[in-house]
C-alpha positions in Angstrom: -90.3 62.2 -99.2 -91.3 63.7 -95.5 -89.3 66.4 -94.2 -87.4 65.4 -91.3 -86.2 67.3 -88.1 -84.2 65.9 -85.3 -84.0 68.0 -81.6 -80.8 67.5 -79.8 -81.1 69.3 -76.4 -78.1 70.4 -75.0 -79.1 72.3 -71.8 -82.0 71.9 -69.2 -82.3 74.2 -66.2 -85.4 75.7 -63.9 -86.1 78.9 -64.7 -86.3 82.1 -62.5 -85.0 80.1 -59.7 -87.9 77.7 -59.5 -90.2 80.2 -59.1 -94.4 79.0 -59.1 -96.2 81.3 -61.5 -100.0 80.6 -60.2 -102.0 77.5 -61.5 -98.9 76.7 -64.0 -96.5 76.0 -60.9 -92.8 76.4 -62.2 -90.8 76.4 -65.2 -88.1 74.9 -67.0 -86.2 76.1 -70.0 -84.0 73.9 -72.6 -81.6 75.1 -74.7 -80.4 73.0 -78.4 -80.5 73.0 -81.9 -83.2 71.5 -84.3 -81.6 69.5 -87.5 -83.7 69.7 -90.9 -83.5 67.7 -93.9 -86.2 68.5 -96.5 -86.5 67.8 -100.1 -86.2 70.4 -102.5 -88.3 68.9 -105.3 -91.2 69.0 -103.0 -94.2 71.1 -103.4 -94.0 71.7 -99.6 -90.6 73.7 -100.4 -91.5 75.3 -103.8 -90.5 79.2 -104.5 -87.3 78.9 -102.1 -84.8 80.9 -103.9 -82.0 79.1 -105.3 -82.6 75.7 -103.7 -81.6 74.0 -106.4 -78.6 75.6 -106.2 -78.0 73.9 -102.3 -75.6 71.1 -101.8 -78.0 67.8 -101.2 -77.1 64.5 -99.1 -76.3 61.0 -100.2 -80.7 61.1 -100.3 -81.0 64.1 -101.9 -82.4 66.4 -98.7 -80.9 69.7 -98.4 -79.8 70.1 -94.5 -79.6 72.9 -92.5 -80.1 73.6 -88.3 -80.6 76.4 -85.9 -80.8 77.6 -82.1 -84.2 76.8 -80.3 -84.7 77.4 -76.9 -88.4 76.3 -74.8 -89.5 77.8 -71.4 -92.2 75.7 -70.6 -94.6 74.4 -67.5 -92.4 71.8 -65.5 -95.7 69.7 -65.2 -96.7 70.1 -69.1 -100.2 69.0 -67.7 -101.0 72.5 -65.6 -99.9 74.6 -69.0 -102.5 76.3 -71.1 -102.0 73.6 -73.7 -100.8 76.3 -76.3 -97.8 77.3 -77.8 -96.4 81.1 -78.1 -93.5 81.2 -80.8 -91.5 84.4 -80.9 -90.2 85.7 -84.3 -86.6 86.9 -82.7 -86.3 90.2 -84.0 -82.8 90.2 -85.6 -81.6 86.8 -83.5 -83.0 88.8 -80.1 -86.1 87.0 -78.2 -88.6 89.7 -77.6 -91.7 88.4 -76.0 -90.8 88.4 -72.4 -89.6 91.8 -72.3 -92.9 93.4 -74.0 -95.2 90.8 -72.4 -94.1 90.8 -69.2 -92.8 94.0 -68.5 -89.3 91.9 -68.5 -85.5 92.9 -68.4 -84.6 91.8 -72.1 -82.2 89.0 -72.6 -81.6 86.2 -75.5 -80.4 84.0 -72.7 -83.4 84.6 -70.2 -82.5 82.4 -66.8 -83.4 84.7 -63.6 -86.7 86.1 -62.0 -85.7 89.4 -63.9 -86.4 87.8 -67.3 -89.6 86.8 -66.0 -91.0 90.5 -65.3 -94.6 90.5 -63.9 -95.0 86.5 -65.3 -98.0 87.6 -67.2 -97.5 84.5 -70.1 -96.1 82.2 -67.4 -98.9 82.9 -65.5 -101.1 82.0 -68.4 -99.7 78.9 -68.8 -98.0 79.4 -72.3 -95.3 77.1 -73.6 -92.9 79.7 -75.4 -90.5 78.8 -78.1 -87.9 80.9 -79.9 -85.8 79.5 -83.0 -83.5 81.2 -85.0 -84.6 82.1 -88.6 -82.5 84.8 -90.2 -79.8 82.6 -91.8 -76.9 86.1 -92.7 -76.7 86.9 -88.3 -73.5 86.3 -86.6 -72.7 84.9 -83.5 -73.1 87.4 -80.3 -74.8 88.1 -77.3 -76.4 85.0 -77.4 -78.7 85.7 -80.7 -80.4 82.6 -82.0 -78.5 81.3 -85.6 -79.9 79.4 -88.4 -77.1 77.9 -90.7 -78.5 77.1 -94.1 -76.1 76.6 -97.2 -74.6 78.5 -99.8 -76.3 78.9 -103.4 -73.7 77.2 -105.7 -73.3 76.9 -109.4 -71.2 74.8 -111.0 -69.3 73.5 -108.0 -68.5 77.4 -107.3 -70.4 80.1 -105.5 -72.9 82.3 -107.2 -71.8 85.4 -107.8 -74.0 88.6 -108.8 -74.7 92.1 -107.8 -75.0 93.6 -104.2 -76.5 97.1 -103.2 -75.5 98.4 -99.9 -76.2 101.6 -98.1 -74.4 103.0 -95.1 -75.2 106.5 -92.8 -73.1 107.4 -89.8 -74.9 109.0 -87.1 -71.4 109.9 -85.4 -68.1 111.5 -86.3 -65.2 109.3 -86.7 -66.3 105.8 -88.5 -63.9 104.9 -91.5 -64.8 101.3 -91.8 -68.0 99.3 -91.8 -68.9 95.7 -92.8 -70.0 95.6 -96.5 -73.5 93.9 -94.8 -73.3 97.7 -92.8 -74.2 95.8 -89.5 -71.5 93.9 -87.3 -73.8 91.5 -86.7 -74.7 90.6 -89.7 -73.0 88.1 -92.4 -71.5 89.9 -95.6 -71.8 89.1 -99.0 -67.7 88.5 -100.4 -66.8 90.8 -102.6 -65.1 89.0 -105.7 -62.4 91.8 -106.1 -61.0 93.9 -104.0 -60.1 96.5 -107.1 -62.7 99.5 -105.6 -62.4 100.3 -109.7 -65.0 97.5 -110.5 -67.2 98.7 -107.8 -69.1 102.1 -107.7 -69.6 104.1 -104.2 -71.6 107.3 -104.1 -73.0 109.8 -101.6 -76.1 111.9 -101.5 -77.5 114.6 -98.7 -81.0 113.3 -99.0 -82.9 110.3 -100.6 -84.1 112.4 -103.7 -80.8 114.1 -104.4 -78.4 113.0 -107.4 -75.8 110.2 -106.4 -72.1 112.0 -106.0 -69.4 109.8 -106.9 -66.9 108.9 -104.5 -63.4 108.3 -106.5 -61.8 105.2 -106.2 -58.4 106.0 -105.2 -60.3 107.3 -101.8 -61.7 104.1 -100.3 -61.3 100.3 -100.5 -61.8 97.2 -99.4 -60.5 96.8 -96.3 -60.7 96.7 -92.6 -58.4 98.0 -89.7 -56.7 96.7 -86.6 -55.8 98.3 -83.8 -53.7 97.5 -80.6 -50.9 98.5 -78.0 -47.7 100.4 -79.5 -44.0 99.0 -78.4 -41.6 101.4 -76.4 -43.9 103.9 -75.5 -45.0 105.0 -78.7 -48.9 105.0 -77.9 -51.2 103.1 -80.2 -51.0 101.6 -83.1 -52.8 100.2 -86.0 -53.1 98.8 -89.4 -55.1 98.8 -92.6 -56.1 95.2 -93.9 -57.5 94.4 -97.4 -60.6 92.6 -96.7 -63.3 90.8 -98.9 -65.6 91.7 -96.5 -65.5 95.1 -95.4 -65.4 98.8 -96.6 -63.2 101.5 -95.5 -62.9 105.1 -96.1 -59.5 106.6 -94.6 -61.0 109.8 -94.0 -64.2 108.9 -92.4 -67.8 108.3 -93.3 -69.2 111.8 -93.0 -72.3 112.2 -91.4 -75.4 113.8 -92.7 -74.7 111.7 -95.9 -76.1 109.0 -97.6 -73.5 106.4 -98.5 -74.2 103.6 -101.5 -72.4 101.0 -102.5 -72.8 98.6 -105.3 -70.4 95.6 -105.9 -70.6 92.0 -107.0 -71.0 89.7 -104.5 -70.5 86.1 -104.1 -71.8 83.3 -102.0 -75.2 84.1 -101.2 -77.3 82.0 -98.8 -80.6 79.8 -99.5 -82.0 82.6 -96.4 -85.5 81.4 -97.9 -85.1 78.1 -95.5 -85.8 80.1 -92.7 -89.4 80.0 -93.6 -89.4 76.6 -93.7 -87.4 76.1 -90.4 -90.2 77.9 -88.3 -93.3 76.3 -90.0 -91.5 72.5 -89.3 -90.2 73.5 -86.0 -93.7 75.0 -84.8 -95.2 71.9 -86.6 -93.5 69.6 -84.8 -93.5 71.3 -81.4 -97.5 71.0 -81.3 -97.8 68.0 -82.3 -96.6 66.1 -79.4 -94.8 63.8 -81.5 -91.3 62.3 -80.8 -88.9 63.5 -84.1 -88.0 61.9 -87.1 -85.1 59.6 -84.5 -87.4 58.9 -83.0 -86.5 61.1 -79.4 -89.7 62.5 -77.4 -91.2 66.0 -78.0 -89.4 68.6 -75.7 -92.8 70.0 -74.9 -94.2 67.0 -73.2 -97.6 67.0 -75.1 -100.0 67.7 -77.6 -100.3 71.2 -77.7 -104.3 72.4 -79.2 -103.7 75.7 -80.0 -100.0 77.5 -81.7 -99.8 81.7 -81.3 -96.6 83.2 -83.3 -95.7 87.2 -82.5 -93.3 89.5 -84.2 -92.1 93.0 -83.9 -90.9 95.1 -86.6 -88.7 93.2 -88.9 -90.2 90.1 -87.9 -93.7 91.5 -88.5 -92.8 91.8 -92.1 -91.6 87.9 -91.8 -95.1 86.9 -90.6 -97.1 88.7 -92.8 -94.2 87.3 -95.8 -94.9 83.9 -93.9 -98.7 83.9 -94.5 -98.6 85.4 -98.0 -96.2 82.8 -99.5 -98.2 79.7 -98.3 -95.9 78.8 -95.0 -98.8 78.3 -92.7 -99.9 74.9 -93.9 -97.1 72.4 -93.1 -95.6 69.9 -95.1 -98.7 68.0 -95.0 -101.1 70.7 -95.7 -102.4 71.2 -91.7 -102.1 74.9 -90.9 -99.2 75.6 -88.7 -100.8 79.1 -86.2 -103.8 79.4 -85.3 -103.7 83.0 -84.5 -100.3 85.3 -85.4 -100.1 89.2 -84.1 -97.6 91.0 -86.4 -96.5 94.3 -84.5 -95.0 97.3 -86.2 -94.7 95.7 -89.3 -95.9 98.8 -91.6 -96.9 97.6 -95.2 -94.2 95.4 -95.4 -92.8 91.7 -96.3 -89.7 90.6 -96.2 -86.5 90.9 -98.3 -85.1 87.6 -97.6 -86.3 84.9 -100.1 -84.0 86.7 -102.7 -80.9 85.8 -104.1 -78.0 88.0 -101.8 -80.5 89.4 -99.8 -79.5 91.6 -97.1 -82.2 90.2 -94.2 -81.6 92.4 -91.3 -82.1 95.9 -93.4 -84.8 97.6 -92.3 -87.3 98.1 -94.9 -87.3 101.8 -96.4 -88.2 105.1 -94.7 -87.7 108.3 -95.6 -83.8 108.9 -95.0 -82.8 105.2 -94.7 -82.8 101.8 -96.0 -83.8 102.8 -99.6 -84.9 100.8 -102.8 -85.1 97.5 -101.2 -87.8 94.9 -102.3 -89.5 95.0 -99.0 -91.8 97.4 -99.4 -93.7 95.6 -102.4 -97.4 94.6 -103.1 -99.6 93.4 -101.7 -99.4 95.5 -98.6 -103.0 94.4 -97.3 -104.6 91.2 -95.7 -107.3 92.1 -98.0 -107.6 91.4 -101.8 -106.9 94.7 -103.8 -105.8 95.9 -107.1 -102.1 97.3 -107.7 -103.4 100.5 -109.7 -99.4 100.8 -111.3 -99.4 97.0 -112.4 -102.9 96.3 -112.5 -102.1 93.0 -110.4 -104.4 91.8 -108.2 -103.5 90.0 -104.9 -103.8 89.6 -101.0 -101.9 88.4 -98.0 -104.5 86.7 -96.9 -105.8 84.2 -99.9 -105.7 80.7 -98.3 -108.9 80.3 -96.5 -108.3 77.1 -95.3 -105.0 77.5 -93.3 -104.6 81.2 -93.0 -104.8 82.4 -89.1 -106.3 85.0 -87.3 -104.7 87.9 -87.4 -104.3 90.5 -84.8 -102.2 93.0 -86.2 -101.0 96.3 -84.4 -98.6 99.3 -85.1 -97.9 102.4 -84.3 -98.0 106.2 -85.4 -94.3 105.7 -86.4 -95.4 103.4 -88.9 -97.8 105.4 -90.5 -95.1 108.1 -91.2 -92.1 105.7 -92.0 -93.0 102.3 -92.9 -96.4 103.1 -95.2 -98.8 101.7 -92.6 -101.8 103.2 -94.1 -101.5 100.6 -96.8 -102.2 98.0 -94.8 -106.0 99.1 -94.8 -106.3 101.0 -97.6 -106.0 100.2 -101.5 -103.1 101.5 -103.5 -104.8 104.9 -103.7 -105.3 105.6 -100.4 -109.4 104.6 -100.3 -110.2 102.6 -97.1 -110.6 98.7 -98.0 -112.6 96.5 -95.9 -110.5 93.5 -94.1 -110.9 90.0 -93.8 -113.0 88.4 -91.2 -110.0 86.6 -90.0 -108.2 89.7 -89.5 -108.4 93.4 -87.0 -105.9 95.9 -87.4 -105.2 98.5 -84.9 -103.6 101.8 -84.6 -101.5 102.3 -81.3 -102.3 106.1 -81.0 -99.5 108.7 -80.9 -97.0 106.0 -79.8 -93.6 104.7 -81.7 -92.1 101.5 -83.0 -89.7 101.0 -80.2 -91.6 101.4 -76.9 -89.1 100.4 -74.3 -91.7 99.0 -71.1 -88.8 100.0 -68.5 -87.8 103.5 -69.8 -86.6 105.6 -67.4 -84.5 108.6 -68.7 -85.7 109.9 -72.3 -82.7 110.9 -74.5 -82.4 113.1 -77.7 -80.1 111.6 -79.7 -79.5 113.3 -83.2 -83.0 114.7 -83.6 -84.6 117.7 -82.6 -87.1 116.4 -80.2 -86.7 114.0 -76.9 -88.1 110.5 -78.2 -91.8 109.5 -77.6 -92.4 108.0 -74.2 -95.6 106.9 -74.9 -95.9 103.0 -72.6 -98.2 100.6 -74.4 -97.0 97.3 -73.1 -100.5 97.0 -71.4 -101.8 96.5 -75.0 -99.7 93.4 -75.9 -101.5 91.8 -72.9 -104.6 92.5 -74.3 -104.3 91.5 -77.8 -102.9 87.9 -76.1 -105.9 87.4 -74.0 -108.4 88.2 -77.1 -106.5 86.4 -79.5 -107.0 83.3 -77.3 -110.6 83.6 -76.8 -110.8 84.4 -80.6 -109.2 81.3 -81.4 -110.3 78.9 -78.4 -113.8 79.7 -78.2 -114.5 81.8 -80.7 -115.0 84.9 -79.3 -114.7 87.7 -81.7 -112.1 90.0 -80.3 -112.8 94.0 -80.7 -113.0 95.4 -84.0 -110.4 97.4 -86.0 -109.7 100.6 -84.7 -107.6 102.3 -87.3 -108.2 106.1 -89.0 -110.1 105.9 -91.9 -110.3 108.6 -94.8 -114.3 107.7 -95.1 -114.3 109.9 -91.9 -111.2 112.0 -92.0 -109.0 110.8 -89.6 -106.5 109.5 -92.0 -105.1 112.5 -93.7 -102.4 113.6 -96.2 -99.3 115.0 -94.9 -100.5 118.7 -95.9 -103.7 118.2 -93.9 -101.9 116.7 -91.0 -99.9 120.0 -91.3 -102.5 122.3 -91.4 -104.6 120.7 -88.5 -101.1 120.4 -86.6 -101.0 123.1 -83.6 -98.1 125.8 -83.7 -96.1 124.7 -81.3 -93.5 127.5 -80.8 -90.2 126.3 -81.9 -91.5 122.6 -83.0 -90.7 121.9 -87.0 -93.0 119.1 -88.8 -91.9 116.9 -91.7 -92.9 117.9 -95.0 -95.2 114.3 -94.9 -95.0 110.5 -94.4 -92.3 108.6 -96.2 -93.2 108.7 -99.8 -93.2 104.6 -101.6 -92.1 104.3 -105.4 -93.0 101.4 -107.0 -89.6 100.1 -107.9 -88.4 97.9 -110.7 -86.1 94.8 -109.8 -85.7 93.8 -113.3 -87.6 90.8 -114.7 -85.9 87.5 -112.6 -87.4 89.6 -109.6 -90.4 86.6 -109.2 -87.6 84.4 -109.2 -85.6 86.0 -106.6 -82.9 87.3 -108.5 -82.8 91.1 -108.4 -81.8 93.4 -110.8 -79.4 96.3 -108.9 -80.0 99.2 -108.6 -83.5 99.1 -109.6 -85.2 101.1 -112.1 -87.2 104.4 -111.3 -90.8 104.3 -112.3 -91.6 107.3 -111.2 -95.1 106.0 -110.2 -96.0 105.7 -106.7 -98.9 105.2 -104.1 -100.9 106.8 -101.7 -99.5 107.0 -98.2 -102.0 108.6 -95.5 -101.2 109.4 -91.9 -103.4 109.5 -88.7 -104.9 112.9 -88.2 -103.9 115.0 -85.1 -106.2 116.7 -82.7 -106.0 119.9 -81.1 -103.0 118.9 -78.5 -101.3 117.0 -82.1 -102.2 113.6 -80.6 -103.7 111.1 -82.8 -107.4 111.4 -82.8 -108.2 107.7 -83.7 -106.9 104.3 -82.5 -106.3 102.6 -79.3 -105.5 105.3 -77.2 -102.9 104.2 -74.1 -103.7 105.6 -70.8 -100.6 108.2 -71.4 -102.2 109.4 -74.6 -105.9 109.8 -73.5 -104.7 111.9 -70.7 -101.6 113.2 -72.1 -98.9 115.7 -70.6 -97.6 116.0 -73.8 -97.7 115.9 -77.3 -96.7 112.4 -78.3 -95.8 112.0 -82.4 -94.6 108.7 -84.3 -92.0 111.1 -85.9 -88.8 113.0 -85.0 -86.7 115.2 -87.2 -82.7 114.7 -87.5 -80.7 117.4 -86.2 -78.3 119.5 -88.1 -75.5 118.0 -89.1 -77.3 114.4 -89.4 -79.5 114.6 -92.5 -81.4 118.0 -91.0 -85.1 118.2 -91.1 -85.3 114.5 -92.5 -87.1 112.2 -90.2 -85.2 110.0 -88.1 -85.6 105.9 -88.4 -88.5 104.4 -86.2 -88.3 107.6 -83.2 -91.6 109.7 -82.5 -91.4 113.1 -80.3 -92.6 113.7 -76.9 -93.0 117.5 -77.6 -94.1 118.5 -73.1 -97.0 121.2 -72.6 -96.4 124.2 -70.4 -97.0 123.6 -66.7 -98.7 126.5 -66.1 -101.0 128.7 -67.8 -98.5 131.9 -67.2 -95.4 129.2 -69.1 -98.2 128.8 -71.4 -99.0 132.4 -72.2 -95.2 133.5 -72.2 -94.4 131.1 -74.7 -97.7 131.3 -76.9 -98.0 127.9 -76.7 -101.7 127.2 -78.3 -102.1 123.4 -76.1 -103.4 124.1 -72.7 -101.2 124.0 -69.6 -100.5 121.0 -67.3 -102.3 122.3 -64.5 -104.9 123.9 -66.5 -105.9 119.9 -67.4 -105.2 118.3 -63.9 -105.0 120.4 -60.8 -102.8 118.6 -58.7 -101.2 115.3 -59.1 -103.4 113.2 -58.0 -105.9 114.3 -60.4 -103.3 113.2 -63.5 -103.2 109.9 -61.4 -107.0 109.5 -61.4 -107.2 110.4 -65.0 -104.9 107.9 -66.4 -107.2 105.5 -64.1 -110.7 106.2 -65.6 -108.8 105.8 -69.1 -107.2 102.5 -68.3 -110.6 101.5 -67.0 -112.1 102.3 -70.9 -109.6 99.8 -72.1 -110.2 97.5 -69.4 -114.4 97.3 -70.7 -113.3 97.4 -74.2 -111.2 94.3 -73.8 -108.0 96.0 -74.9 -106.4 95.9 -71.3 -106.5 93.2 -68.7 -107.9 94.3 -65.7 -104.2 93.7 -63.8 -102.6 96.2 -65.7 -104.9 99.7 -64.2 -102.9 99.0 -60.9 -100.1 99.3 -63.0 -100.9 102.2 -65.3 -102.1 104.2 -61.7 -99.1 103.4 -60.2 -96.8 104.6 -63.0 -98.9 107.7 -63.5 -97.6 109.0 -59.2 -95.9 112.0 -59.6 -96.5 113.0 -62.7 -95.2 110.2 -64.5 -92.2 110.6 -63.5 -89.1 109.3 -64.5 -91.0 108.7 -68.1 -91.6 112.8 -68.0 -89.7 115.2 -66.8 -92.6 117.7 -65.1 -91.1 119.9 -62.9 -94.1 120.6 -60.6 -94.8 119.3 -57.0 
């Protein structure tokens, strides 16, 4: 039986105002939802987690729908002919704001949301869907709605693990999911005695107790007092919520562990972007038989993710999702950003999809973080299993995949190159894998004031949105005319630019009153009991006590990354730029702090330089004036440019940016 999908269009306006963007002319976008019915006997749909379990029509097709939205060419014949999907990270649409320099938005309308038009420009249809079934609604995010797993005629029920840290004084209650946006699993009771909660300092140290007669289940109101009497509010019981009267105390690791009910097939989200994407680029009206949004046979399909949704691509290709229900691959070329090492955590029963995988204070002892980490075939030297992302010659896609010093540190990037030990492995022809130098996982293309926030150093204010650009045009002419795009630039142990944490440490230069962590975020293998290959964890896991070999870029004399792509900013640096920052005290001290780096300013003058004993060289001492800062970042932007990692466009911009000292990205107090 063919899977079916049916696109009901609900809005359709011109985007940006009409605005022409060159030889593509203007855009339109359309807002809707896409219906799916598939089988779930079908070898197209095998290893979905609990499918079986989904409630089926009178034909037996399991149904479920989501959000889509389409900005494309308003004369489909002057667009590029191919198709750019972005993974929404967490339900938000990410492309246009990293792209194109854009103000971000999930409901993009206004000449804003177009930014410098770069894709438009290019002549890309773009597509978002929604794909994480547990999101709720908000700020427009994009929803899929799949069904519940039942048994019996009743939901299935089974164990949840949740963890919660407050970065801020004050929070008693939090949604047992421990995101607002994000769909809980039901607790079945609300006695707090047939649950366990504990706390910890740091991810090593022995769980505390918390007693049971000091938190529940519940959730509160608030609101206007009557005669005066201020305001008022109430404590609720709630199957979907914790609460803690006296406040979840920052600086502590919280951990809940509870049975659940009701978990969602989340697995169908796989299955709703291959179809989708499928469909879109086909041309083809849909199974009623209504005409393709697009307006034409689209030859080539590009799919980018960020972060979370790097994971999903990378989960994507390794479980077999890039050959459709017929067997004919789905992307051509896919460019997973910030990923790390990681799949995904959502084709498993009670799954908790918008966690981010593990690092080393948060988000610990999920499956995300799992073999295999590489494109490349290797050997699990704990299991002795041998396996690949990449194993499906026929329909796997190129691969263009970039991260960033943060996710060497946090999110066991190394491993994405390396075997299980830490020795370099050789890639796939089909794949490159960069290193974004000294730069971090969130790398905001409009920043404008750094902030602090609870850790020790201002964040890294490294911009590398000039890269994206880059990776787009070579990924096209990989794909198109089969161009080879530039090869890997990543640090390799063969020549000692990916390092331990103690000889990152040692190399590190004294900065006076700059701490270091003690090393990247260690990765224990981690047993899920044995239903794991089915889906179904066991919680908590087991400690093995066995674990691999993360590495981390090595630092040169100034602590910035010696290999990789190095942005403009980097190559001719005013600062030391890291992918990690340290909490402050109070907030898990010392610990690193989620996805942040550090932007860690030189002295501006040798006499600063001198007073302080500050080993980097001075501002001044590198660039006399600030015009000579301006015409360095040019000459690096121009390496780039030749090395087809930048698009010529883009060293105007970088020049521009680079005037007075960078400013409002630094904060140089020089004239």
């Amino acid at each position: 039986m063919t899977n079916r999908i049916e696109i009901e269009i609900t809005e359709r306006f011109a985007f940006a105002g009409g605005q022409a963007f060159g030889a593509a002319g203007a855009y339109e976008r359309l807002k809707g939802r896409a219906h799916f019915a598939v089988d779930p006997k079908a070898a197209a749909q095998a290893g979905i987690t609990d499918l079986d379990k989904a409630p089926v029509d009178p034909n037996g097709l399991v149904r479920f729908s989501t959000d889509i939205s389409i900005l494309r060419p308003v004369e489909a014949a002057k667009g590029n002919g191919r198709l750019f999907f972005d993974w929404g990270n967490r339900g938000n649409i990410r492309c246009l704001q990293f792209f194109n320099d854009a103000v971000g938005s999930n409901d993009p309308r206004t000449a804003a949301h177009a930014g410098n038009g770069f894709m438009l420009r290019r002549g890309y249809t773009l597509a978002w869907a929604g794909w994480q079934a547990d999101l709720l609604a908000g700020d427009h995010r994009f929803l899929l709605d799949v069904p519940v797993a039942m048994d019996n005629g009743k939901p299935v029920t089974g164990q949840v693990r949740v963890e919660y840290i407050a970065n801020e004084h004050g929070i008693t209650t939090m949604p047992l999911s421990s995101r607002a946006s994000t769909r809980s699993h039901p607790t079945v009771s609300l006695d707090t005695r047939k649950a366990s909660l504990t706390r910890r300092r740091y991810a090593g140290d022995a769980r505390i107790p918390v007693p049971h007669d000091q938190w529940m289940f519940a959730r509160v109101e608030g609101g206007t007092g009557l005669d005066n009497q201020g305001a008022e509010f109430s404590v609720i019981a709630s199957d979907v919520h914790i609460h803690i009267p006296t406040g979840f105390e920052p600086g502590w690791i919280y951990e809940l562990v509870y049975e659940g009910k009701a978990p969602l097939v989340l697995g169908l989200g796989h299955v709703a972007v291959r179809d989708f994407v499928s469909y879109l680029r086909s041309g083809k009206p849909d199974s009623a038989g209504k005409p393709n949004p697009v307006g034409r046979t689209l030859e080539k399909a590009y799919g980018w993710g960020r972060s979370q949704t790097g994971r999903c691509i990378r989960d994507f290709i390794h479980r077999g999702f890039n050959a459709d229900a017929g067997g004919a691959k789905v992307f051509d070329g896919l460019l997973p950003h910030v990923s790390g090492g990681g799949l995904m955590w959502m084709n498993h029963r009670f799954a908790n999809v918008i966690v981010a995988a593990g690092q080393e204070y948060e988000d610990h002892e999920n499956p995300a973080d799992r073999f295999p980490f590489s494109y490349a075939q290797s050997t699990d030297h704990i299991t002795k299993k041998t396996d690949a992302i990449c194993k499906r010659p026929e329909t796997d896609p190129l691969i263009l995949h970039t991260q960033t010093a943060t996710e060497y540190w946090q999110r066991h990037g190394s491993l994405v190159h390396t075997d299980t030990r830490g020795n370099d492995l050789a890639q796939p022809e089909n794949v490159r894998v960069f290193l974004w130098s000294s730069s971090q996982h969130f790398a905001d293309p409009l920043l404008k004031k750094a902030t602090r926030g609870v850790c020790q150093n201002v964040i890294n204010v490294v911009w590398t949105s000039m890269l994206f650009r880059g990776m787009l045009d070579a990924m096209d002419a990989w794909a198109s005319k089969g161009e080879a795009p530039p090869e890997s630039r990543i640090p390799r142990r063969s020549d000692g630019t990916l390092v331990s944490g103690e000889e990152y440490r040692a190399k590190f230069p004294p900065i006076p009153a700059v701490a270091t962590p003690r090393g990247p975020s260690p990765l224990e293998r981690l047993d899920f009991g044995p239903d794991f290959e089915k889906g179904v964890l066991a919680e908590p896991p087991k400690r093995t006590g066995q674990s691999y070999t993360i590495l981390i870029p090595a630092a040169d004399g100034d602590g910035n990354d010696k290999a990789g792509v190095r942005a403009p900013m980097v190559e001719a640096p005013l600062a030391t730029y890291t992918g990690w920052n340290l909490r402050a005290r109070g907030f898990g001290h010392g610990a690193m702090f989620e996805f942040s780096g550090s932007t860690i300013p030189f002295s501006e003058t040798a006499e600063e330089r001198k007073q302080t004993g500050d080993p980097r060289a001075a501002i001044t001492e590198r660039y006399p004036c600030k015009a000579a800062y301006q015409e360095a970042i040019g000459e690096a932007a121009k390496k780039l440019v030749a090395a087809r990692l930048m698009v010529e466009e883009d060293v105007e911009r970088c020049v521009a940016a680079a005037a007075d000292w960078g400013r409002p990205r630094h904060e140089v107090g020089l004239g």
